[in-house]
C-alpha positions in Angstrom: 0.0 0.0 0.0 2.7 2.5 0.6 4.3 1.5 -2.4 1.4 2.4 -4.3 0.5 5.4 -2.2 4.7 6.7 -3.2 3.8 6.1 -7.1 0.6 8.5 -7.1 2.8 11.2 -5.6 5.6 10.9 -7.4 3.4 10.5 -10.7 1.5 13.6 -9.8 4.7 15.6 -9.0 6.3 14.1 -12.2 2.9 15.4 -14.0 2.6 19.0 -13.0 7.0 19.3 -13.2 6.6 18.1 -17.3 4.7 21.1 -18.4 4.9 24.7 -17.0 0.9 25.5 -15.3 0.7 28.5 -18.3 0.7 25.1 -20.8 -2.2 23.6 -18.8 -5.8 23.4 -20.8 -8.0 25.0 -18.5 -11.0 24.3 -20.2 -10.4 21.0 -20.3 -10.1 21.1 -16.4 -13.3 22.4 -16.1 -14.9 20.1 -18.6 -13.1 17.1 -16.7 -14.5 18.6 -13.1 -17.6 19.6 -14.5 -18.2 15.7 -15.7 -16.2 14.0 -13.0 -15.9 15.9 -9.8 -19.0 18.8 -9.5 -21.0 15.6 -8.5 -19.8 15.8 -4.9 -17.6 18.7 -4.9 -20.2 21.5 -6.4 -19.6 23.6 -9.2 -17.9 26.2 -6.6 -15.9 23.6 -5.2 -17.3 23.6 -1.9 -18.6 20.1 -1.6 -22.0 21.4 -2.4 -22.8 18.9 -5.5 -25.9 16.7 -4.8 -24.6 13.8 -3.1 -21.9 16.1 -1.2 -23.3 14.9 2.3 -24.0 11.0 0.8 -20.6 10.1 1.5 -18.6 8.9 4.5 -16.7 11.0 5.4 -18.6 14.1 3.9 -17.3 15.7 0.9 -14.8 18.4 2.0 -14.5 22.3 1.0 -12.0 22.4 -1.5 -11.8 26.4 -1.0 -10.6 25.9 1.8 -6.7 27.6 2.8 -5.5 24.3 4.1 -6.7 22.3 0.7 -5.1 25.3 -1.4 -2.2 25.3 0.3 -1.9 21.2 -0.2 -2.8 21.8 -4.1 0.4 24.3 -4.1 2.6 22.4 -1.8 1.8 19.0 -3.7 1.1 20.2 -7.3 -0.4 16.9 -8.8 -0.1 14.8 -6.3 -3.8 15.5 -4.8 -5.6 15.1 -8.0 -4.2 12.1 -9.1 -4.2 10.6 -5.8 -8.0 11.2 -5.1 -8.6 10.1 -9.1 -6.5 7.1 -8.5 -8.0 5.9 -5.3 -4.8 4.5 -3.5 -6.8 4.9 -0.5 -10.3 2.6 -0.9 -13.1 2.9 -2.8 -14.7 5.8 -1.8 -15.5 7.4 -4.9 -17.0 4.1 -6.6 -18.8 3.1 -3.4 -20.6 6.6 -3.0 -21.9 7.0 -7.1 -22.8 3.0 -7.0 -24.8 3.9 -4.1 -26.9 7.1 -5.4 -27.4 5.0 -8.5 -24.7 6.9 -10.4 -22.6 5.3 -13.5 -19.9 7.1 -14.9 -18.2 5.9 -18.5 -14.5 5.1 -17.9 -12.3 7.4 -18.1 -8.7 6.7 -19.2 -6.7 9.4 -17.0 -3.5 11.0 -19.2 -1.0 13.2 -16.9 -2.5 15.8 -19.0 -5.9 15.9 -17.7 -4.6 15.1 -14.0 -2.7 18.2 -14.4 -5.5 20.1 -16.3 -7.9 19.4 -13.2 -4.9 20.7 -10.9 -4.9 24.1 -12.9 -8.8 24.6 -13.0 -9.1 24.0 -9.4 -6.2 26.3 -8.5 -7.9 28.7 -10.4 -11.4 28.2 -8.8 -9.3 28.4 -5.3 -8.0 31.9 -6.3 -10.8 33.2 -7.6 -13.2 31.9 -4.0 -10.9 33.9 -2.1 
């Protein structure tokens, strides 16, 4: 487990180190979010979405200045560790139970670090 767990962060600080932010699509962030994550998190990205409290634990605040300062402490390494799921089963669990099915998605660094960028954004703007 902490191998895996040491791979998601190094593969998310490998992702965002690859391309400079100002290279990041930030649409496709927000199209990626918008399909993928606004669900729980809300569209403001205060875990306001529809099955924000359906969860355990709840679905945190991501405007908050702790999660910011994670997001630009660990550049990458929260996305893709909360896409890739080192940690359980959360995610699945909570949109199996609310009768929610999501296509795959195949995950490229590029959107991991596209999501990182739109949400840093969002963050800044909150504020």
């Amino acid at each position: 487990m902490k191998t895996k767990i040491l791979f998601v962060a190094w593969l998310g600080a490998w992702a965002t180190a690859q391309t400079p932010p100002s290279f990041a699509d930030e649409a496709n962030g927000k199209s990626l979010y918008s399909q993928r994550c606004a669900m729980c998190h809300g569209v403001d990205l205060k875990g306001t979405g529809p099955l924000a409290n359906k969860s355990n634990p709840p679905t945190p605040d991501l405007t908050t200045l702790a999660f910011k300062k994670r997001l630009n402490d660990y550049p990458g390494v929260i996305v893709s560790s909360v896409v890739l799921r080192p940690n359980g089963d959360l995610i699945p669990r909570t949109l199996q139970e609310n009768g929610v099915k999501l296509p795959p998605f195949a995950w490229r660094i590029k959107d991991l670090r596209d999501v990182n960028q739109y949400m840093s954004g969002m963050i800044s703007r909150s504020r």
